[in-house]
N, CA, C and O atoms as a GROMACS GRO file, in nm:
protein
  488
    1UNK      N    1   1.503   2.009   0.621
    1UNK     CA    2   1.561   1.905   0.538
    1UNK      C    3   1.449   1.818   0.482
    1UNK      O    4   1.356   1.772   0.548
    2UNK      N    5   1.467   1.802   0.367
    2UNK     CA    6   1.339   1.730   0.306
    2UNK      C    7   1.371   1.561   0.312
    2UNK      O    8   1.485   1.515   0.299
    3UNK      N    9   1.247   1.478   0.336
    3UNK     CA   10   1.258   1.338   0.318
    3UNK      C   11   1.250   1.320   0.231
    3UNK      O   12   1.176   1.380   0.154
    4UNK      N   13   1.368   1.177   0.189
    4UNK     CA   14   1.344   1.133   0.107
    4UNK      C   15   1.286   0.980   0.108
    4UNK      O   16   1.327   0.919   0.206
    5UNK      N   17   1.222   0.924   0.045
    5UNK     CA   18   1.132   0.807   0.003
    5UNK      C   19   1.035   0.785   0.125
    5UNK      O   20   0.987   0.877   0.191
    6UNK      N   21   1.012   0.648   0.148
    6UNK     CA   22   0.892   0.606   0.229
    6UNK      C   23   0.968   0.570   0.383
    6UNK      O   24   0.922   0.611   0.490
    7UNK      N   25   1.069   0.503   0.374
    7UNK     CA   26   1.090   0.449   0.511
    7UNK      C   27   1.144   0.541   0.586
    7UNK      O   28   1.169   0.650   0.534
    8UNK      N   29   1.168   0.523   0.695
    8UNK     CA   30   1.275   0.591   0.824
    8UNK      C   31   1.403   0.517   0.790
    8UNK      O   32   1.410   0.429   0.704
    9UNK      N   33   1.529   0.571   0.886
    9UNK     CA   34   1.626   0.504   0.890
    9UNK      C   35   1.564   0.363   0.949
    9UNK      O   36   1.548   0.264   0.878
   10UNK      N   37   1.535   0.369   1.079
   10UNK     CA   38   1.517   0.222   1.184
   10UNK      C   39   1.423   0.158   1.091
   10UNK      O   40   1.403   0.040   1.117
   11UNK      N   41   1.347   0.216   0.968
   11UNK     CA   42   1.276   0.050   0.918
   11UNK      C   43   1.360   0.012   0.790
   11UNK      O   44   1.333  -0.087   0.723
   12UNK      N   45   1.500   0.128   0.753
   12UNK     CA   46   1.599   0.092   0.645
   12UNK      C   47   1.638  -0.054   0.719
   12UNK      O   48   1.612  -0.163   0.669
   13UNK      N   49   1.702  -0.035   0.843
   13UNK     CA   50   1.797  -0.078   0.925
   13UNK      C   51   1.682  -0.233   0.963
   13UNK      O   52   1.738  -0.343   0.959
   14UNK      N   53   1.586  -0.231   0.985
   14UNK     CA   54   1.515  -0.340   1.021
   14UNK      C   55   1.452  -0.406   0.927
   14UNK      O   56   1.391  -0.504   0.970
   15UNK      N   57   1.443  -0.384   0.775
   15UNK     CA   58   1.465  -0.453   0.711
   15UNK      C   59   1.609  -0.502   0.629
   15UNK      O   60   1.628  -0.582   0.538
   16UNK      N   61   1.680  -0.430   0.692
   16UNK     CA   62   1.831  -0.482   0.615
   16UNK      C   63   1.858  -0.596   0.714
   16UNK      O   64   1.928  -0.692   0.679
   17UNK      N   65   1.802  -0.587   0.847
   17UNK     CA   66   1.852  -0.680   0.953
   17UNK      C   67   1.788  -0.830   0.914
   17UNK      O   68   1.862  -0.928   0.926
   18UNK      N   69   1.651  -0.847   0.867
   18UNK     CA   70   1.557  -0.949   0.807
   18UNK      C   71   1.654  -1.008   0.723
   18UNK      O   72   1.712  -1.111   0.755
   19UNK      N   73   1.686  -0.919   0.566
   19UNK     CA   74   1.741  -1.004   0.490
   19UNK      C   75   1.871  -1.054   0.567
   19UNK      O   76   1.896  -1.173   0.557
   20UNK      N   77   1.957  -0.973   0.645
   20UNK     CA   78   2.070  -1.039   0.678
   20UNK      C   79   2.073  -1.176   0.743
   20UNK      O   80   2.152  -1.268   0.723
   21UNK      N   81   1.956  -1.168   0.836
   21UNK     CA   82   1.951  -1.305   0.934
   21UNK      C   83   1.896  -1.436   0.835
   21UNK      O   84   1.921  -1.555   0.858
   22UNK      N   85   1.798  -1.371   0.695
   22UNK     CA   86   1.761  -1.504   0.590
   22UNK      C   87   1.870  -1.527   0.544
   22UNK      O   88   1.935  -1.622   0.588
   23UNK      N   89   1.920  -1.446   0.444
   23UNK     CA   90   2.043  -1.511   0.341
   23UNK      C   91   2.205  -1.503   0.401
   23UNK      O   92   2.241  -1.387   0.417
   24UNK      N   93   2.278  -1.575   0.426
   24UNK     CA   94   2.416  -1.580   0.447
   24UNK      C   95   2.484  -1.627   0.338
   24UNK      O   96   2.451  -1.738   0.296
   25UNK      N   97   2.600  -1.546   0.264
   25UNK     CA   98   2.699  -1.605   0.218
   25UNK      C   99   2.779  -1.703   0.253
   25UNK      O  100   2.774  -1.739   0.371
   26UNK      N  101   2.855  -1.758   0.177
   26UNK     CA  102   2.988  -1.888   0.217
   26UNK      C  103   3.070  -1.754   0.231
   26UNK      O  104   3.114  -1.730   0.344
   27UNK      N  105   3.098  -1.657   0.123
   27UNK     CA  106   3.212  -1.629   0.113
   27UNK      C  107   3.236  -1.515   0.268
   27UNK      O  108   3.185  -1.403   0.268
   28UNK      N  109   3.279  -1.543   0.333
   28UNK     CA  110   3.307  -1.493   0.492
   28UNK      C  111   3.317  -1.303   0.491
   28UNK      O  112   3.258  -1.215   0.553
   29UNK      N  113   3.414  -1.305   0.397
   29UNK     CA  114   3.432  -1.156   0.347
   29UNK      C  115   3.271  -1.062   0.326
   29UNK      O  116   3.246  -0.962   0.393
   30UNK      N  117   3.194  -1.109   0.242
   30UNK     CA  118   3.100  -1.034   0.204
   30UNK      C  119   2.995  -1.138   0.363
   30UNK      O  120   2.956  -1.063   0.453
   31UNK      N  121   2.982  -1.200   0.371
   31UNK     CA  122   2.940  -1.223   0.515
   31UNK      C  123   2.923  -1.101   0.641
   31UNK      O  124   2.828  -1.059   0.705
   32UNK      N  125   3.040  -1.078   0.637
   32UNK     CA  126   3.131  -0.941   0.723
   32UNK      C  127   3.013  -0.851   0.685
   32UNK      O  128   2.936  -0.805   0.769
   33UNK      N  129   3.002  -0.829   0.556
   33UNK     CA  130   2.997  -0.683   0.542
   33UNK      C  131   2.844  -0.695   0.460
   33UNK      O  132   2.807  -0.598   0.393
   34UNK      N  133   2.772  -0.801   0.468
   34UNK     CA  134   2.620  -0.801   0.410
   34UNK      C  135   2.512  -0.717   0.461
   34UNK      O  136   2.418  -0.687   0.386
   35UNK      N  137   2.517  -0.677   0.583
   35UNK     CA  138   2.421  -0.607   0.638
   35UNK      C  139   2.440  -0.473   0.595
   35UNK      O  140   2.343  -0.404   0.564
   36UNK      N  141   2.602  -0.412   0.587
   36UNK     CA  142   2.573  -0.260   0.574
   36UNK      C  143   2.576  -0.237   0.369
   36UNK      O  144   2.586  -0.128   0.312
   37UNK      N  145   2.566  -0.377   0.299
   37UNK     CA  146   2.524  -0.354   0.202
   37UNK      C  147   2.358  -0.350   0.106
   37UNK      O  148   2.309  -0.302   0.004
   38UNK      N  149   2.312  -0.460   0.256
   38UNK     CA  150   2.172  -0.461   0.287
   38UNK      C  151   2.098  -0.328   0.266
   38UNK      O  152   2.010  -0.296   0.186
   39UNK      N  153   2.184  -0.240   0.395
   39UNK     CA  154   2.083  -0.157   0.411
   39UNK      C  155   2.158  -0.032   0.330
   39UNK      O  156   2.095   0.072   0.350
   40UNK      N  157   2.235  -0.018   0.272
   40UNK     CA  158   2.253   0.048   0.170
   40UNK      C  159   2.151   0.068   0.076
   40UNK      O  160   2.065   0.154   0.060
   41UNK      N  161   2.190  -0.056   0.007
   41UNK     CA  162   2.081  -0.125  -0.072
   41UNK      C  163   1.899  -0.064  -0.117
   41UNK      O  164   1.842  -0.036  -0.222
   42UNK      N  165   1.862  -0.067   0.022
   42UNK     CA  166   1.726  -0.039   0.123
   42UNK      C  167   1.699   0.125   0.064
   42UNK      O  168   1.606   0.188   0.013
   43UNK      N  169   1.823   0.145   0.102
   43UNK     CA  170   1.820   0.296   0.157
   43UNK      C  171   1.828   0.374  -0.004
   43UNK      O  172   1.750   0.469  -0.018
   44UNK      N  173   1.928   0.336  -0.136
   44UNK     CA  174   1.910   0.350  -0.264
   44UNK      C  175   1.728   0.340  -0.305
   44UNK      O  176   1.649   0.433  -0.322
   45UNK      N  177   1.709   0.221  -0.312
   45UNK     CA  178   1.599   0.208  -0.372
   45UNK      C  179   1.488   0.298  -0.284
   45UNK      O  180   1.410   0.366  -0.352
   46UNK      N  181   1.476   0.304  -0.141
   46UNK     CA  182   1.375   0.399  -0.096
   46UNK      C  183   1.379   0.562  -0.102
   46UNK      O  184   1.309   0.647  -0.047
   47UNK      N  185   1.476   0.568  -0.179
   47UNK     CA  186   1.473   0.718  -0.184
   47UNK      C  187   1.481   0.769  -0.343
   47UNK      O  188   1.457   0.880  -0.391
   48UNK      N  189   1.525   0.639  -0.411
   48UNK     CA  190   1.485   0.674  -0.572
   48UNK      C  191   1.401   0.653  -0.614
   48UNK      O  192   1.362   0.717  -0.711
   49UNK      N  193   1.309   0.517  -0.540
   49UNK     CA  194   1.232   0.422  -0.610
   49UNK      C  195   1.043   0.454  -0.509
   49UNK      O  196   0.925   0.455  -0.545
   50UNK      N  197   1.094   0.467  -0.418
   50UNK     CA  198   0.963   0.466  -0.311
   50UNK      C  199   0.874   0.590  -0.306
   50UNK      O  200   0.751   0.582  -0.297
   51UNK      N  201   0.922   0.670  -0.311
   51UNK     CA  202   0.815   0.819  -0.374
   51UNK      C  203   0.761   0.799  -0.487
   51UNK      O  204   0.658   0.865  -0.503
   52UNK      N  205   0.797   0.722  -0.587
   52UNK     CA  206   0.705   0.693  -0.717
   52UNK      C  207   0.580   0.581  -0.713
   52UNK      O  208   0.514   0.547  -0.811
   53UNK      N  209   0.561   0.519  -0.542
   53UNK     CA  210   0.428   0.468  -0.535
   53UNK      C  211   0.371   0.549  -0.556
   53UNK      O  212   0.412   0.665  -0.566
   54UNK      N  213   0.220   0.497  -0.574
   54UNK     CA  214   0.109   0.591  -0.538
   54UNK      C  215   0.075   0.558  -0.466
   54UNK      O  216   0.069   0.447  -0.414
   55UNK      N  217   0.012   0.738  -0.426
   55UNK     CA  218  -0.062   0.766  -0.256
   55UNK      C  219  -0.126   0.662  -0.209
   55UNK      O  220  -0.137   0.646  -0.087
   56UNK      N  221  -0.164   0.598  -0.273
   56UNK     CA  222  -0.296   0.497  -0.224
   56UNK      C  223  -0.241   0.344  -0.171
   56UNK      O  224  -0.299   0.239  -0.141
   57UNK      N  225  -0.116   0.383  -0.175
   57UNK     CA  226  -0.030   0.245  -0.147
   57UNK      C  227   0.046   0.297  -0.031
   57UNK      O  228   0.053   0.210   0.056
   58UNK      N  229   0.100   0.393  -0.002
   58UNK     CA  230   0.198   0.441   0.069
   58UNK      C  231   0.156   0.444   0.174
   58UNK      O  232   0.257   0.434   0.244
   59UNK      N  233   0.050   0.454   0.256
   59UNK     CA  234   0.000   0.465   0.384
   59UNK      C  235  -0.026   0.326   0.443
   59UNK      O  236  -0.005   0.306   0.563
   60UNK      N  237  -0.066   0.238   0.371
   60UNK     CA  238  -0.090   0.057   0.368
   60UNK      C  239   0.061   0.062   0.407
   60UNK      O  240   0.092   0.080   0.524
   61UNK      N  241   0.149   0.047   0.315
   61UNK     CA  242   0.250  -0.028   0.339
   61UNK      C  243   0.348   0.017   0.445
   61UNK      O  244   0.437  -0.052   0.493
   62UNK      N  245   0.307   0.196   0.487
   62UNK     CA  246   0.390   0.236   0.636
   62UNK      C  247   0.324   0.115   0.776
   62UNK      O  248   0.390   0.081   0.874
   63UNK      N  249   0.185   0.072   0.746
   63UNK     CA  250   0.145   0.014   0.823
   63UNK      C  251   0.162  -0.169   0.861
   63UNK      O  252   0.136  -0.248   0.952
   64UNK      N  253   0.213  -0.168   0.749
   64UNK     CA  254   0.242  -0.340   0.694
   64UNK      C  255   0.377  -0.323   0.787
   64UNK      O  256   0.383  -0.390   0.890
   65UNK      N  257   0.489  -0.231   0.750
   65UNK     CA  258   0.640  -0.216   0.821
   65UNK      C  259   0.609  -0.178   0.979
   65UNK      O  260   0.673  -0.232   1.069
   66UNK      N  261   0.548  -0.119   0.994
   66UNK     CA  262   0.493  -0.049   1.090
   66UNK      C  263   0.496  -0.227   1.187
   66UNK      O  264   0.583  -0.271   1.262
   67UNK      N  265   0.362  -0.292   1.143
   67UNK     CA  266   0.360  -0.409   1.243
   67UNK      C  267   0.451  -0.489   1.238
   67UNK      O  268   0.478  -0.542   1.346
   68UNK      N  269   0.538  -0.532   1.113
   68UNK     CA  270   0.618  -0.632   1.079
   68UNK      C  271   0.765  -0.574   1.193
   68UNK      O  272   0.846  -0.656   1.236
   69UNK      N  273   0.773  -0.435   1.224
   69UNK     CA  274   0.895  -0.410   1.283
   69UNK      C  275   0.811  -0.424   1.454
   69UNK      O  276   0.890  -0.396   1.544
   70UNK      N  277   0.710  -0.451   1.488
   70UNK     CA  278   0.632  -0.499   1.614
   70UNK      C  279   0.629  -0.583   1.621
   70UNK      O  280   0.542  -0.620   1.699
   71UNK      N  281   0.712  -0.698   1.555
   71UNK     CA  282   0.652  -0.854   1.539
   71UNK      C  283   0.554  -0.922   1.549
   71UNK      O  284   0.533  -1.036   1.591
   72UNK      N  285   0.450  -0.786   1.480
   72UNK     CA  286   0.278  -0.855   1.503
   72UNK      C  287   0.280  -0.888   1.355
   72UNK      O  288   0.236  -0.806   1.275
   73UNK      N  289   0.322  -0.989   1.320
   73UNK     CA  290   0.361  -1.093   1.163
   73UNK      C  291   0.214  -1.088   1.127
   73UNK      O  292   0.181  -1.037   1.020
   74UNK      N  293   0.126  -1.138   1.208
   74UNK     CA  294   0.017  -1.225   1.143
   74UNK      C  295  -0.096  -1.090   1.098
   74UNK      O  296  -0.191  -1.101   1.021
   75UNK      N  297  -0.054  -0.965   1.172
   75UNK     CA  298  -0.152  -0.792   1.096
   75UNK      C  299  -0.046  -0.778   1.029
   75UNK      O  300  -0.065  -0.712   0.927
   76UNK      N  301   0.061  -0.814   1.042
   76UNK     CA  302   0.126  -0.750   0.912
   76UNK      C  303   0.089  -0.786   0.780
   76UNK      O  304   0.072  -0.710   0.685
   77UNK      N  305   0.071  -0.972   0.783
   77UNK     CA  306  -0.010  -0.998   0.667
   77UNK      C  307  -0.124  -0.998   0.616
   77UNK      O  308  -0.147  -1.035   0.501
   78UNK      N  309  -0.238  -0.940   0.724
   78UNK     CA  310  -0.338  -0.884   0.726
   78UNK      C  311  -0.335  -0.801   0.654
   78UNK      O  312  -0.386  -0.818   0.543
   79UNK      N  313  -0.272  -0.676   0.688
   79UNK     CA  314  -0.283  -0.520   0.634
   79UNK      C  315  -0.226  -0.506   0.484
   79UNK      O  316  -0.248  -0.417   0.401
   80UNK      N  317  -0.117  -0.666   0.472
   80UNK     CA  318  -0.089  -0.676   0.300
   80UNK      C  319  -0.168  -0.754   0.214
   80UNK      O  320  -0.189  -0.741   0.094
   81UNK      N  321  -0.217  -0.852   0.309
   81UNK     CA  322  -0.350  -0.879   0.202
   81UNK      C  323  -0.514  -0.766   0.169
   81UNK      O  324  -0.594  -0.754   0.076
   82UNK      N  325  -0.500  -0.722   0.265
   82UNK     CA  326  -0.610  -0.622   0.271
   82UNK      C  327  -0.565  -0.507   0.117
   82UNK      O  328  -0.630  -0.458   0.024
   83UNK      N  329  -0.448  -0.503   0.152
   83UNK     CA  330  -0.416  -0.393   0.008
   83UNK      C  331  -0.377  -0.446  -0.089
   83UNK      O  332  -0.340  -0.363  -0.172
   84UNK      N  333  -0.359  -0.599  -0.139
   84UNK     CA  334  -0.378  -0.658  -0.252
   84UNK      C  335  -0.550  -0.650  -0.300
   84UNK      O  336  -0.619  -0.595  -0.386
   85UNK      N  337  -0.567  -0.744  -0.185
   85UNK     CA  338  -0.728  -0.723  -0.238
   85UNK      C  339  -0.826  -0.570  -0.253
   85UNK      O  340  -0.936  -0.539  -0.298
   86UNK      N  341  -0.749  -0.524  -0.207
   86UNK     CA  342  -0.781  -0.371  -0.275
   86UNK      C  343  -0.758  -0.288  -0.399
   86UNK      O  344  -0.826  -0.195  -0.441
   87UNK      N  345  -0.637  -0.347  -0.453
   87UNK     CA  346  -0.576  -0.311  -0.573
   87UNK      C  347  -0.609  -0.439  -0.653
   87UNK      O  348  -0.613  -0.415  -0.773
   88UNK      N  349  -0.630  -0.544  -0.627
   88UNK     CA  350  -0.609  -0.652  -0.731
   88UNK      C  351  -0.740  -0.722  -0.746
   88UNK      O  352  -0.807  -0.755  -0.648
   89UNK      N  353  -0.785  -0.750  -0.892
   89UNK     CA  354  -0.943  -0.808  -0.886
   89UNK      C  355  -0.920  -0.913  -0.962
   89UNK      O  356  -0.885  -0.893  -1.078
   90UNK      N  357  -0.935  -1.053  -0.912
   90UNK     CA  358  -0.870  -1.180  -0.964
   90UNK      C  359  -1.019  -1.232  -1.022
   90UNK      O  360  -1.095  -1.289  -0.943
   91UNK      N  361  -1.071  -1.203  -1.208
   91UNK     CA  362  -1.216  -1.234  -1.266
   91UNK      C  363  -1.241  -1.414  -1.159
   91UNK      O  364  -1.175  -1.501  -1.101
   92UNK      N  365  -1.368  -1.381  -1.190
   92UNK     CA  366  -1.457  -1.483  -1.132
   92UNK      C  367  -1.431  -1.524  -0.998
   92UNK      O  368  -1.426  -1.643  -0.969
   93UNK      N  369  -1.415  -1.444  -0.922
   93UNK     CA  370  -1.345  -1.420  -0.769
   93UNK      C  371  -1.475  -1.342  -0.700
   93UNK      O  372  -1.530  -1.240  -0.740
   94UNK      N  373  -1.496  -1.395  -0.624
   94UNK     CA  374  -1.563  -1.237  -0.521
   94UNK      C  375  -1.492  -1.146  -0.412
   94UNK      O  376  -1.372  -1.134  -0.438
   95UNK      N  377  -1.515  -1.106  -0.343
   95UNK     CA  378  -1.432  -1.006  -0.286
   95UNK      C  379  -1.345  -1.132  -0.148
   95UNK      O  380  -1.226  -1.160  -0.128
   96UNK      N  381  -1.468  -1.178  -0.082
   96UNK     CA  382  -1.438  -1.222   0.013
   96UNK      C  383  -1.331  -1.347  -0.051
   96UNK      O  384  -1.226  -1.332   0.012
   97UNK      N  385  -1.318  -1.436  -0.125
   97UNK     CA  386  -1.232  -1.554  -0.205
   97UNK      C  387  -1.107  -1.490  -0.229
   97UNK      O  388  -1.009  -1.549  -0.182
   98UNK      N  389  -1.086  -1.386  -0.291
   98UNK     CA  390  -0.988  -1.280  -0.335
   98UNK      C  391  -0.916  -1.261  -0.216
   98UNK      O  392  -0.803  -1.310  -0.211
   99UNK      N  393  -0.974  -1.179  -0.087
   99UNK     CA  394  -0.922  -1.202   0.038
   99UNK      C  395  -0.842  -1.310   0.086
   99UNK      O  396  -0.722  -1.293   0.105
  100UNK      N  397  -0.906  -1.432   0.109
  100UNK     CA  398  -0.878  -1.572   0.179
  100UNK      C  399  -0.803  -1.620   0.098
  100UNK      O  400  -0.727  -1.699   0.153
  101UNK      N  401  -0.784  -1.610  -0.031
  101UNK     CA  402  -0.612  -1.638  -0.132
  101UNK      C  403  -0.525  -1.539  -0.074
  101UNK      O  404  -0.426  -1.583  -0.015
  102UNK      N  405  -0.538  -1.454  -0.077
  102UNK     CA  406  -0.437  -1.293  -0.079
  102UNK      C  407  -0.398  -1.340   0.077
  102UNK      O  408  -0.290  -1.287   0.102
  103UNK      N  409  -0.444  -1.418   0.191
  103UNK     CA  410  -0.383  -1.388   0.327
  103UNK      C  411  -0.340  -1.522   0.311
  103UNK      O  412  -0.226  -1.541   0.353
  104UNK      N  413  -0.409  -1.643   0.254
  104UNK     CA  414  -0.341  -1.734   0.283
  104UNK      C  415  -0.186  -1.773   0.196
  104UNK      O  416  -0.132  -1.880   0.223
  105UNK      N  417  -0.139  -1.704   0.118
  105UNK     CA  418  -0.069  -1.674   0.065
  105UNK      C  419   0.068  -1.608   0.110
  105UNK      O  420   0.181  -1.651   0.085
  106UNK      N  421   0.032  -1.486   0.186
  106UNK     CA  422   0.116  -1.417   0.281
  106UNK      C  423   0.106  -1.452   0.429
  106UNK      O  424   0.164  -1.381   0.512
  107UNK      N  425   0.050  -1.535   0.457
  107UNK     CA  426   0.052  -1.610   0.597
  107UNK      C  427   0.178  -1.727   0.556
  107UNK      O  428   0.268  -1.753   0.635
  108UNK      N  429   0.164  -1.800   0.396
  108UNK     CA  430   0.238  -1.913   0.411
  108UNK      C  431   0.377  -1.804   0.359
  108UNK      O  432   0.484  -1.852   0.395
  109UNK      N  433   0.388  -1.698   0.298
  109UNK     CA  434   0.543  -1.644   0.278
  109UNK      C  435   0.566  -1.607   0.428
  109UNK      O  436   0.592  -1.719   0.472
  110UNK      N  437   0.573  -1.533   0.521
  110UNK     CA  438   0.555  -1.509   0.624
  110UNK      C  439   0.563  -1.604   0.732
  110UNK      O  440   0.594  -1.559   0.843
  111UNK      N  441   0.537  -1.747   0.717
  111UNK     CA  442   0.558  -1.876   0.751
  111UNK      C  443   0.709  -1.913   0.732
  111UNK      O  444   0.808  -1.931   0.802
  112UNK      N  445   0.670  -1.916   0.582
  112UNK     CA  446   0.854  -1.962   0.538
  112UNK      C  447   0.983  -1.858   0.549
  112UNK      O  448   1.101  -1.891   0.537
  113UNK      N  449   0.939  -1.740   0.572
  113UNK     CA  450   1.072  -1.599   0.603
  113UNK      C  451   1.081  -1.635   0.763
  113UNK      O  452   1.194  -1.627   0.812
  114UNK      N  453   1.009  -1.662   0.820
  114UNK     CA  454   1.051  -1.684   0.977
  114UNK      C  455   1.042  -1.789   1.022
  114UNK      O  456   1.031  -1.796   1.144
  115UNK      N  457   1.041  -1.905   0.946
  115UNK     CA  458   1.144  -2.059   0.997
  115UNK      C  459   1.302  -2.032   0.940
  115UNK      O  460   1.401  -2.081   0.995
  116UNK      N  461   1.307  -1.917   0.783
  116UNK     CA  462   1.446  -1.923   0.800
  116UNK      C  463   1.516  -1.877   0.871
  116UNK      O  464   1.628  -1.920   0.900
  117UNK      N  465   1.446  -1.750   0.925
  117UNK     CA  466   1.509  -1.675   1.027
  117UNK      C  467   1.497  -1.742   1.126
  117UNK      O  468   1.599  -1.702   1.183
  118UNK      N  469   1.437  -1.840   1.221
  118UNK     CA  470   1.464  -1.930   1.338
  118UNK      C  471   1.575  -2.003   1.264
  118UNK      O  472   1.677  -1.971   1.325
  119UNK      N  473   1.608  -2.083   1.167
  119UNK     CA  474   1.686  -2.181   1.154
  119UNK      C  475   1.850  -2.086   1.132
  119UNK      O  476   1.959  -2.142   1.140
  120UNK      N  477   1.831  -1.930   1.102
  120UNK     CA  478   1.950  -1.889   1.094
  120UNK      C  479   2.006  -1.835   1.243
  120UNK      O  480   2.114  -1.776   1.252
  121UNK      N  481   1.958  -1.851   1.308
  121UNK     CA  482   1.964  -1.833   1.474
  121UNK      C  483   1.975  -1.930   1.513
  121UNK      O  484   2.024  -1.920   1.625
  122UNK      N  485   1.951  -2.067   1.478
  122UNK     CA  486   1.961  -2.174   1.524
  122UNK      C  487   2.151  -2.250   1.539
  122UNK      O  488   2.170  -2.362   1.586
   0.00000   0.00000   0.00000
């Protein structure tokens, strides 16, 4: 049976679980039923959309999910700033400046996705 896109089921399912615990509806109904549209969702786009990375991205970002589903947050944003600043050359930047934007950046998103997720557990 051939795979399709980049993720597994359990990192469909563990990122459908992320968005579910950030965003909640009012409306109770779609409340109910947000997670298995989540990972629906997940599961569409990684199998239409996620084989059309390129190679050179696809192994980074198994490793970014890879830690982020270990709750080692702070290599997760490591290993995504490491592959911005690999792909992205911001003029009059040097490598190392380019870096220290690119993490402090995804340290502060990564900051703010998991106070919402404490405050939606809260």
């Amino acid at each position: 049976m051939e795979t399709k896109g980049l993720l597994t089921t359990e990192q469909e399912a563990f990122i459908a679980g992320l968005l579910d615990n950030a965003i909640n509806f009012k409306n109770p109904i779609l409340e109910a039923f947000d997670a298995t549209i989540f990972q629906t969702l997940i599961k569409v786009i990684d199998d239409n959309l996620m084989e059309r990375i390129p190679e050179g991205w696809q192994n980074p970002l198994e490793g970014i999910i890879t830690a982020a589903m270990e709750e080692n947050y702070e290599l997760a944003a490591t290993l995504a700033s490491d592959l911005l600043n690999s792909k992205i050359d911001i003029p009059g930047l040097d490598e190392i400046s380019e870096q220290l934007i690119f993490n402090a950046i995804l340290q502060l998103i990564v900051g703010l996705i998991l106070d919402k997720i404490n405050q939606a557990k809260a």
